[in-house]
C-alpha positions in Angstrom: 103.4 124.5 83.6 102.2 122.8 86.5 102.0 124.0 90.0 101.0 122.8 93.3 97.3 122.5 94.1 95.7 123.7 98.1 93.0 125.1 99.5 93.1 126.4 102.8 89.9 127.4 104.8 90.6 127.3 108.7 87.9 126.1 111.0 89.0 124.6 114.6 89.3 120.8 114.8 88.5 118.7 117.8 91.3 117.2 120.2 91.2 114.6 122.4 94.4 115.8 124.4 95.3 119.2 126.4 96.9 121.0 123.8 94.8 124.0 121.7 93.3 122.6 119.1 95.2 123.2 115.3 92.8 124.4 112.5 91.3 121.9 110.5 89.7 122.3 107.3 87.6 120.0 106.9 85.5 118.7 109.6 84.7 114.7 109.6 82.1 113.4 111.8 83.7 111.5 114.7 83.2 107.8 114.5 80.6 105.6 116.1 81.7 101.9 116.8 81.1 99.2 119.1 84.9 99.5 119.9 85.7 103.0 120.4 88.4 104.4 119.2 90.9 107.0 121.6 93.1 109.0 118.8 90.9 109.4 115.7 92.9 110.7 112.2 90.8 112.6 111.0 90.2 114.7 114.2 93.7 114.7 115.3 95.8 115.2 112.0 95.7 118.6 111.8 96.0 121.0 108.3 99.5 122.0 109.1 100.6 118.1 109.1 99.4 117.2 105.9 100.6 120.5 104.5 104.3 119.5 105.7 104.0 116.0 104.2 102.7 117.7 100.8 98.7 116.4 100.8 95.6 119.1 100.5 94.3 119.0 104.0 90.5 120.1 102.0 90.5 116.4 100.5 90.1 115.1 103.8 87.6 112.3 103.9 86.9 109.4 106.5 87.9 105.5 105.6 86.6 103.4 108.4 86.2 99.5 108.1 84.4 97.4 111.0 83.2 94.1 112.4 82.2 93.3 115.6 85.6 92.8 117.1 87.9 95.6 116.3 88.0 99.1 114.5 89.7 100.6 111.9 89.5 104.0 110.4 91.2 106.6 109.0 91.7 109.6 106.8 92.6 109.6 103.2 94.2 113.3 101.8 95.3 113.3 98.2 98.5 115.5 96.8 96.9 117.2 93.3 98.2 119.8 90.7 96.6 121.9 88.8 97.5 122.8 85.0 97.6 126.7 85.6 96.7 127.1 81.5 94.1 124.2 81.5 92.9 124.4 85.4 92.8 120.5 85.6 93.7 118.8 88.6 95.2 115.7 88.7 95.8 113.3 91.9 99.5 112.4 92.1 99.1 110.6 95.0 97.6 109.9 98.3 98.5 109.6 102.5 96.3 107.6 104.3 96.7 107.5 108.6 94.9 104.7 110.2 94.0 103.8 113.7 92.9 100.7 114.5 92.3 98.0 117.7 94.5 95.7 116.1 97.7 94.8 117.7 101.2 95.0 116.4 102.1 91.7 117.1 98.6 90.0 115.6 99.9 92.4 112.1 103.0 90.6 112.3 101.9 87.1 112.5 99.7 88.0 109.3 101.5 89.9 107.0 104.8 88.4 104.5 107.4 90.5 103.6 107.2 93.1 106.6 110.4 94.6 108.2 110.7 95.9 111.4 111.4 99.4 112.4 111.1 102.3 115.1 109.4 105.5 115.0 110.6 107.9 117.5 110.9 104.8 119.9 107.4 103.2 118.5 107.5 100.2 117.4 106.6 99.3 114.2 106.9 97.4 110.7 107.1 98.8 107.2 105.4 97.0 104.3 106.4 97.8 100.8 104.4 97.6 97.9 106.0 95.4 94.9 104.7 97.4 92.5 106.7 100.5 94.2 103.7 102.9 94.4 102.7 102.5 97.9 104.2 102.0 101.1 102.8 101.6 104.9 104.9 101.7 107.6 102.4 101.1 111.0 103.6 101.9 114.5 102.3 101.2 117.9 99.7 103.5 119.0 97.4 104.8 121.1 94.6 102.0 120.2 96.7 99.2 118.9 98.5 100.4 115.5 98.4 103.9 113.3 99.3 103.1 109.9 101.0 105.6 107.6 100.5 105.0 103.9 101.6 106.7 101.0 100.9 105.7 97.5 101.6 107.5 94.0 99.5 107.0 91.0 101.2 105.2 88.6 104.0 106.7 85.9 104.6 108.9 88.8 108.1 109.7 89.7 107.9 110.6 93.7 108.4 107.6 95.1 106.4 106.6 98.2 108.9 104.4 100.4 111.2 107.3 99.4 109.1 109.4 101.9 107.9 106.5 104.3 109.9 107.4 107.1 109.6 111.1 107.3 105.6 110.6 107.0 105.6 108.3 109.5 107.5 110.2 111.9 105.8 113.6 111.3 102.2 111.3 112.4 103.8 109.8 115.2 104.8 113.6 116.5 100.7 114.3 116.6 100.0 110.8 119.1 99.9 111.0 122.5 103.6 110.8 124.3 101.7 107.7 126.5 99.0 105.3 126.2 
């Protein structure tokens, strides 16, 4: 039998906007760039988010990539089971938000095969994966884009542009209303 995997320890997470703060249970270190970023994933996704989009908010860990000219980073949160007999996890899958200085328009001129779409109004572009196991759909944001990407391991049978749309809307309801 398999069952759904989370942890939940509480601890308050850091805002950058007026509302209280949601719990957060794991704390990442804010980033330090030469181009600072405004609306940071993994201090603004709260617990309850990645709860309702079925990821362990405890696997919360930082991806940032930099050079000189713009910033990207985000946070990566995994969806695991556990064999209740055998007590192994295993990752099904993973959610990844990014923010980054890049601009929606400079992503368009350099990526094939994108479609456009809106997000509550945001908007954005949706890049499937061929293989079918990930999908990103990246919207206007605060800094230039957030990009909301879900993959699935493979022999999997969620599929992740299945579930694009609802991810990426449920991300774009923690951003700022203006920028």
């Amino acid at each position: 039998m398999v069952a759904a995997f989370l942890i939940t320890a509480t601890v308050a997470g850091c805002t950058s906007n007026d509302r209280p703060s949601d719990p957060i249970a794991v704390r990442i270190s804010p980033i330090k760039s030469s181009v600072p970023i405004k609306w940071d994933p993994c201090t603004e996704v709260a617990d309850v988010t990645v709860r309702e989009l079925g990821f362990d908010p405890s696997t919360r860990r930082r991806e940032t990539y930099r050079n000189d000219e713009e910033t990207t980073t985000g946070c990566r949160f995994t969806r695991i089971v556990q064999d209740e007999v055998a007590e192994n996890r295993a990752e099904l899958g993973w959610l990844t938000v990014i923010a980054s200085t890049v601009a929606l328009d400079r992503l368009r001129n350099t990526i094939s095969d994108e479609s456009d779409t809106s997000i509550n109004g945001r908007p954005g572009i949706t890049i499937p994966d061929l293989s079918g196991y990930s999908c990103n759909t990246t919207m206007s944001g605060p800094d230039g884009t957030i990009a909301v990407r879900l993959g699935a391991m493979p022999g999997e049978t969620w599929r992740p542009c299945d579930q694009i749309e609802n991810a990426a809307l449920v991300v774009e309801s923690t951003l700022p209303q203006s920028f």
